[in-house]
VEXDREN-2710 file (C-alpha; in Angstrom, 1 decimal):
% VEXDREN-2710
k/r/px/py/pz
1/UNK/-3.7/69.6/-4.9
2/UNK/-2.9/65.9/-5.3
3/UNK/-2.5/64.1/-1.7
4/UNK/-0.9/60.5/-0.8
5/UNK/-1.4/59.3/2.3
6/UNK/0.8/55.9/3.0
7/UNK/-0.7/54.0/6.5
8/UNK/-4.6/55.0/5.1
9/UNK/-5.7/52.3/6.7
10/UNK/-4.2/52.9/10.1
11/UNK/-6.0/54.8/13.1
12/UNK/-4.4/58.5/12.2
13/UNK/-4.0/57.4/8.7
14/UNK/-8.1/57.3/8.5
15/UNK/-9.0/60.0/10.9
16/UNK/-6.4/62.0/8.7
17/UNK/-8.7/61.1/5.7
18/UNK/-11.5/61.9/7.2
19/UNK/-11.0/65.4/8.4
20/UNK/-9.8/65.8/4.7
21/UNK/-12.8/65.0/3.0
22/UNK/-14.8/67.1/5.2
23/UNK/-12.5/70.3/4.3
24/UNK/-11.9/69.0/0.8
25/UNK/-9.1/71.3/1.1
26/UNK/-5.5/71.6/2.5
27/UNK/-4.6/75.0/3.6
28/UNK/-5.2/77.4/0.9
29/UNK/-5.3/74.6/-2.0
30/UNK/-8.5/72.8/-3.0
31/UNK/-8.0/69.0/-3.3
32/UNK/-8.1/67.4/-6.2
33/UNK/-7.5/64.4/-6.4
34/UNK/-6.0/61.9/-3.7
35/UNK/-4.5/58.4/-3.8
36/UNK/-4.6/56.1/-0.1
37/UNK/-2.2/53.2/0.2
38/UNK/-1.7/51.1/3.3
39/UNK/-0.7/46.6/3.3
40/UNK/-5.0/46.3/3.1
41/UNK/-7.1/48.1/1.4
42/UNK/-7.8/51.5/2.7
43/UNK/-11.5/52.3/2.7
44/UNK/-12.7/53.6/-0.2
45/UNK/-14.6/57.1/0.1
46/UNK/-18.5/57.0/-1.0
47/UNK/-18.8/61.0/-1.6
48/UNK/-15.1/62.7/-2.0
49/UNK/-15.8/65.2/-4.7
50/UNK/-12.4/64.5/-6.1
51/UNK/-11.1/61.3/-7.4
52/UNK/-9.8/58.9/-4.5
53/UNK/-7.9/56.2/-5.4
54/UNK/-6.8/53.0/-3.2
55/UNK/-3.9/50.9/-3.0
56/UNK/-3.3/48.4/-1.3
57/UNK/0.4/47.1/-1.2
58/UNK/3.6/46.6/0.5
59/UNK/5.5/49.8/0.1
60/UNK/9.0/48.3/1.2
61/UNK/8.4/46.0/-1.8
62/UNK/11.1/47.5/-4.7
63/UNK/9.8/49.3/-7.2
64/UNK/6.2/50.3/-5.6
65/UNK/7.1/53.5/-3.7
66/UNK/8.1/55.0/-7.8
67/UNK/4.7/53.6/-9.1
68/UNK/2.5/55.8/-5.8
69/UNK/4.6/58.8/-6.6
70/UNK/4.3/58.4/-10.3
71/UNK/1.7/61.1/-10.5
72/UNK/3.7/63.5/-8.9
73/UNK/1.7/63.9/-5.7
74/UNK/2.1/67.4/-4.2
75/UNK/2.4/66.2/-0.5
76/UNK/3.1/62.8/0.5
77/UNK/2.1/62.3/4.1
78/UNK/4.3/59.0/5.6
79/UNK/2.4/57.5/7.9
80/UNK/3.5/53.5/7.3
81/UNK/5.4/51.8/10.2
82/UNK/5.4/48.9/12.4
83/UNK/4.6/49.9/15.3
84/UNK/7.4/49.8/18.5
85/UNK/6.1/46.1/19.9
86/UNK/6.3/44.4/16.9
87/UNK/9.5/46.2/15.9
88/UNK/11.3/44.9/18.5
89/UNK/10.0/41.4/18.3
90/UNK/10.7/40.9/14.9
91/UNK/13.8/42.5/14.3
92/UNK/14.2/42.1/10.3
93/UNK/10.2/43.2/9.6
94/UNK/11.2/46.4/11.5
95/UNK/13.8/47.4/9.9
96/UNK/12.5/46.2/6.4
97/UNK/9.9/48.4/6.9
98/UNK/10.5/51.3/9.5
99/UNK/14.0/52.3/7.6
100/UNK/14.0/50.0/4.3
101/UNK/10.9/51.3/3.0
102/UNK/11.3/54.5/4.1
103/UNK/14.4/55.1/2.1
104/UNK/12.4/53.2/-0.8
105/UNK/9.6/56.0/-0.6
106/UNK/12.5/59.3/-0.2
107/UNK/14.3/57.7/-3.4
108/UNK/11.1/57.3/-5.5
109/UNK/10.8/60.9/-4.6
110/UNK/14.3/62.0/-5.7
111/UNK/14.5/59.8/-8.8
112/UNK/11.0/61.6/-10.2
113/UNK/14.0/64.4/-10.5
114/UNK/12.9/67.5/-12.6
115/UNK/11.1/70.4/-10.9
116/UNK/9.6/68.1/-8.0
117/UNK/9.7/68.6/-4.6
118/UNK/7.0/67.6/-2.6
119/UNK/6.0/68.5/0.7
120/UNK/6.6/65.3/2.6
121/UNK/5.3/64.9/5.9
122/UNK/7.3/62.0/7.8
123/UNK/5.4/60.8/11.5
124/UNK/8.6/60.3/13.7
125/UNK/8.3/58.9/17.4
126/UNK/9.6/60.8/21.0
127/UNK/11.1/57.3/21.4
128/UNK/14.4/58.5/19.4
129/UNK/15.1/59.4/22.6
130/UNK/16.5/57.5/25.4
131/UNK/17.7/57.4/29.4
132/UNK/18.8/58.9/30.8
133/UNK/16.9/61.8/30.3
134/UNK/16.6/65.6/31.7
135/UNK/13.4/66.9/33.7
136/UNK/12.0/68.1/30.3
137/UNK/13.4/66.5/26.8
138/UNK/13.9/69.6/23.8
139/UNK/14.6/69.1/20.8
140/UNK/18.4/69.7/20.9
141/UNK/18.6/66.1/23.0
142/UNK/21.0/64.0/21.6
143/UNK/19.3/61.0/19.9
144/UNK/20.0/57.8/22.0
145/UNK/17.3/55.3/21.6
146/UNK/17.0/52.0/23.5
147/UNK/14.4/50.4/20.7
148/UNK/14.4/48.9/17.3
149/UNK/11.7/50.9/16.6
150/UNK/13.3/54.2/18.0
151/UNK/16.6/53.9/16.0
152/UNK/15.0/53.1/13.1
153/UNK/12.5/56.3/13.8
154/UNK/16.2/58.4/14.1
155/UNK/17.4/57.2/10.9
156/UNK/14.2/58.2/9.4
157/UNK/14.6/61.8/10.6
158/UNK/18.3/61.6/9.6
159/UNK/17.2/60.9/5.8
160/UNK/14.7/63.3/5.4
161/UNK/16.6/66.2/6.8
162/UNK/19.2/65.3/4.5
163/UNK/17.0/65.0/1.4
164/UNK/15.5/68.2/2.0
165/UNK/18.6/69.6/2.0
166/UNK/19.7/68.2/-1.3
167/UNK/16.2/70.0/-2.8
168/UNK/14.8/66.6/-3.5
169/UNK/12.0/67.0/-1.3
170/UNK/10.5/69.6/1.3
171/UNK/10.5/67.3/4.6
172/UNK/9.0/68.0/7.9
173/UNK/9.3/65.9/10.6
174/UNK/6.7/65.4/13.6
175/UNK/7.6/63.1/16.4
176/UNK/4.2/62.4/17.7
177/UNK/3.2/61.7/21.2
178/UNK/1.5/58.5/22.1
179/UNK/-1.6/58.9/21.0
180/UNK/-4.3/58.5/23.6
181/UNK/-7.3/57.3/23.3
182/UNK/-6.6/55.4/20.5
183/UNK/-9.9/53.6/19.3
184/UNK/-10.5/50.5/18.0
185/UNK/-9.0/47.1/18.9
186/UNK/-5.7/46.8/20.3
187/UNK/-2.7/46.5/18.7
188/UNK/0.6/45.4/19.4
189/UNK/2.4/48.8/20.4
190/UNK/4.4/48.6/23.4
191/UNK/2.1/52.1/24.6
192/UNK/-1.2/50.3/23.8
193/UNK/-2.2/50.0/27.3
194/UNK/-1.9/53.9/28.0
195/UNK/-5.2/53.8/25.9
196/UNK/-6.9/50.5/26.7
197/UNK/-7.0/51.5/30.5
198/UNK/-9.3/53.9/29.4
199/UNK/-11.2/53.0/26.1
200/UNK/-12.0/49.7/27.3
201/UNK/-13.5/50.7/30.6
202/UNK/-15.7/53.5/28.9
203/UNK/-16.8/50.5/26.7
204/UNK/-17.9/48.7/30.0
205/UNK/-15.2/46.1/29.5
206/UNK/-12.1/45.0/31.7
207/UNK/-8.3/46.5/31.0
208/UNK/-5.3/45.0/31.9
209/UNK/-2.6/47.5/33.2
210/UNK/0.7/45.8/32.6
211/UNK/3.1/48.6/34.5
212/UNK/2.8/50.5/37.9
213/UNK/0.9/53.4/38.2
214/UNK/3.9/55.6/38.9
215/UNK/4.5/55.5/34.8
216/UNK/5.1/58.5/33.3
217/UNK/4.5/59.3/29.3
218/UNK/4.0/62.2/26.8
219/UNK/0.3/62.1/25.4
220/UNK/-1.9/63.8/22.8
221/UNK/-4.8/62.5/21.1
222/UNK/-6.3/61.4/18.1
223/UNK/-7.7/65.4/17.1
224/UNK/-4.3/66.6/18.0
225/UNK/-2.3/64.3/15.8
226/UNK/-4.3/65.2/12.5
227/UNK/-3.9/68.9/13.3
228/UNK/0.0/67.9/13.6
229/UNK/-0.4/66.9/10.5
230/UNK/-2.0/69.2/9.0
231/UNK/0.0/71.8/10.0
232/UNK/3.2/70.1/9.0
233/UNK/1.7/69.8/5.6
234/UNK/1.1/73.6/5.0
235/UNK/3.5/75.6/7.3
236/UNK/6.0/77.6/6.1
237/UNK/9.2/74.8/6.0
238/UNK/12.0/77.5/6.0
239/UNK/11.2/78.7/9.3
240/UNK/12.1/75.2/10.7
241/UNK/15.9/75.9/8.9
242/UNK/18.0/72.9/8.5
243/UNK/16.1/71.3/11.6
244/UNK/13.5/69.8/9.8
245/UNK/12.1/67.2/13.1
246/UNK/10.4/68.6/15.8
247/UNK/8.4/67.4/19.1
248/UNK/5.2/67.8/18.8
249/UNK/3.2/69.4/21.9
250/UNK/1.4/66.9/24.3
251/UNK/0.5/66.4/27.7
252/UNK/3.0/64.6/30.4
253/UNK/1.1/62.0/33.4
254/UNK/1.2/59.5/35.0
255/UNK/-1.2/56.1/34.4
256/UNK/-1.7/56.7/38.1
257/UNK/-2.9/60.7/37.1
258/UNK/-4.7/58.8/33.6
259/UNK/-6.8/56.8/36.1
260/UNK/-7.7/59.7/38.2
261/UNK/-9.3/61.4/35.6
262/UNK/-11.2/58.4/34.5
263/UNK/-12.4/58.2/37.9
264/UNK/-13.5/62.0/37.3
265/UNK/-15.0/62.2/34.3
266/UNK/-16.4/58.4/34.3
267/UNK/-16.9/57.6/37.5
268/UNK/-15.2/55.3/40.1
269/UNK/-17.2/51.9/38.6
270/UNK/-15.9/52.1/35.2
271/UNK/-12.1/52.8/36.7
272/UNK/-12.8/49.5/38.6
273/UNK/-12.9/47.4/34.9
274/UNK/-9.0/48.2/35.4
275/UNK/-7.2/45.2/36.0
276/UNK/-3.5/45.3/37.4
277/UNK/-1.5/42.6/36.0
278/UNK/2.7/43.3/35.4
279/UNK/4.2/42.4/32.5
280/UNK/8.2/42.0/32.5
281/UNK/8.4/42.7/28.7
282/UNK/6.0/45.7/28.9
283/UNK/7.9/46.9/31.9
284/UNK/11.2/46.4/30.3
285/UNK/10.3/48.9/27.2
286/UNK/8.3/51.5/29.1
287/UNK/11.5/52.1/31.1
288/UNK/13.7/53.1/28.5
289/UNK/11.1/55.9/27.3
290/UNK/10.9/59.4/28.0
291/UNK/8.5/61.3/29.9
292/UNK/8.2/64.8/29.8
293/UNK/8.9/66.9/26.5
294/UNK/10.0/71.1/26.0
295/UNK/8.1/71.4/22.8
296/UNK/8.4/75.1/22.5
297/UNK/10.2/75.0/19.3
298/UNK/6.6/73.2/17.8
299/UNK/5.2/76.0/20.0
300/UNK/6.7/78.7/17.9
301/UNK/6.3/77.0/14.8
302/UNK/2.3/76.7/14.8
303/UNK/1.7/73.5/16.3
304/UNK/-0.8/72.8/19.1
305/UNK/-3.0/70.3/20.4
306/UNK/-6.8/70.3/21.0
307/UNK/-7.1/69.2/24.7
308/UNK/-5.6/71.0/28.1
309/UNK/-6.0/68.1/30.4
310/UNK/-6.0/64.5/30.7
311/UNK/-9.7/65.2/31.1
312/UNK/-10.0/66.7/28.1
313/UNK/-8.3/63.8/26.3
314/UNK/-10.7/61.4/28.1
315/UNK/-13.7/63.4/27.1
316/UNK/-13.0/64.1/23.6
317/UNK/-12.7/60.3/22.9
318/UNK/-16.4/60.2/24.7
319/UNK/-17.5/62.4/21.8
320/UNK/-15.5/61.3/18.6
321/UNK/-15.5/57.6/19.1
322/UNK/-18.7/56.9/21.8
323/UNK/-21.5/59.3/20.7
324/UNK/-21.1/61.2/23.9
325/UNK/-22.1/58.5/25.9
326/UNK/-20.1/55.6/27.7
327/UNK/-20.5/52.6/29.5
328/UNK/-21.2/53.7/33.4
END
């Protein structure tokens, strides 16, 4: 099986590498042979046991999405995007490359024409949504979003349902929570402080919380989202019908209920390192998103996530990212 991953080089785009290495499969199929692409230079593997290729590139650029899917990749997962900050700052770089590039990428695929149809797997957002919103969002809420980033997410899902259905790809969908803890250094996602509250703490440094703790959000973390993945990659696509995106599974709290199991599983002197400081901007996009999520359609269809609590979250990025040890 020949893999592409677009976004490599991004947080799920590398854990996603990672657990593939280690399985050096994907569902019943053996890998063979795998190509990672992202604007820098994914890492490149030291001990695959299949050819891995890296790319570094901008995929919104015309004419590079038909030269990564000139080798007929079997599935094609689409993790590229800039992420919801950014996309609303810079209006014409979100777009260019949220919606532009992701048409680019969907014709490549179509224009290969023949016998191909690749399973693409295309990482959607829970902010297509928008206020006002029931107690628990399913996936037959209309798509209102108040974001850049979350229309051009919608549009996304619109084009890949609708290329599937013309047979020139095999799309699923996955509209993934925020994913919490993420690790590394911040970036410039509007939801980056749901994780630094946390990760930078355990790390024994201070975090700024920008909102109130009365914030709620939909959550799931790092483990969860490659099993998302994974899943969406090898299920059985004709049992999601013509509705091709679906909400992935997560957990709903509030930053107040986040700090509270810091305070449990780390202690109360490392949920001191939390710093309240508002932020009007920050403020102004975290209003607009949803909070609480009916994923029983992803139920039903295979997905599930890895942690039962916001504990479990907290405790998992303690032994992927920290050794099993923090900062106390």
């Amino acid at each position: 099986m020949h893999i592409l991953i677009l976004g490599a080089a991004g947080m799920v785009g590398r854990k996603l590498v990672e657990r593939l290495l280690r399985d050096r499969r994907l569902g019943n199929s053996d890998i063979t042979k795998m190509m990672l692409q992202d604007v820098v230079a994914p890492a490149q593997p030291e001990d695959s046991g299949f050819p891995v290729k890296t790319v570094a590139g901008d995929f919104a650029v015309p004419g590079f999405a038909q030269k990564l899917v000139a080798d007929r990749p079997d599935v094609i997962f689409h993790l590229a995007a800039i992420v919801s900050g950014e996309a609303e700052l810079d209006f014409d770089k979100g777009y260019r490359i949220n919606l532009d590039g992701t048409r680019m990428l969907f014709d490549a695929v179509r224009l290969v024409g023949g016998s191909y149809k690749p399973r693409v797997v295309f990482t959607s957002s829970i902010a297509v949504f928008g206020a006002p919103f029931p107690d628990a969002i399913g996936d037959e809420f209309f798509h209102t979003p108040l974001l850049s980033y979350g229309t051009q997410k919608a549009i996304g899902e619109l084009l890949l349902a609708d290329y599937s259905r013309r047979g020139f790809m095999d799309g699923i969908g996955i509209r993934l929570p925020t994913i919490c803890i993420r690790p590394g250094a911040p970036n410039k996602a509007a939801s980056g402080f749901f994780s630094n509250i946390l990760r930078e703490p355990l790390a024994g440094k201070e975090a700024v919380l920008p909102v109130s703790e009365d914030v709620r959000h939909w959550h799931a973390s790092p483990r969860s989202a490659v099993g998302f993945l994974i899943h969406a990659a090898t299920m059985d696509s004709a049992v999601a019908g013509a509705r091709r995106n679906l909400t992935m599974p997560g957990l709903s709290a509030t930053v107040g209920e986040q700090i509270a199991a810091l305070k449990r599983v780390g202690g109360d002197k490392v949920a001191a390192r939390i710093r309240r400081e508002p932020d009007p901007f920050i403020i102004g996009i975290v209003d607009g998103w949803p909070r609480n999520f009916d994923a029983s359609r992803a139920r039903k269809l295979g997905f599930t996530t890895a942690e039962k609590t916001f504990d479990d979250i907290i405790r998992i990025h303690i032994e992927d990212e920290l050794g099993g040890k923090f900062v106390n």
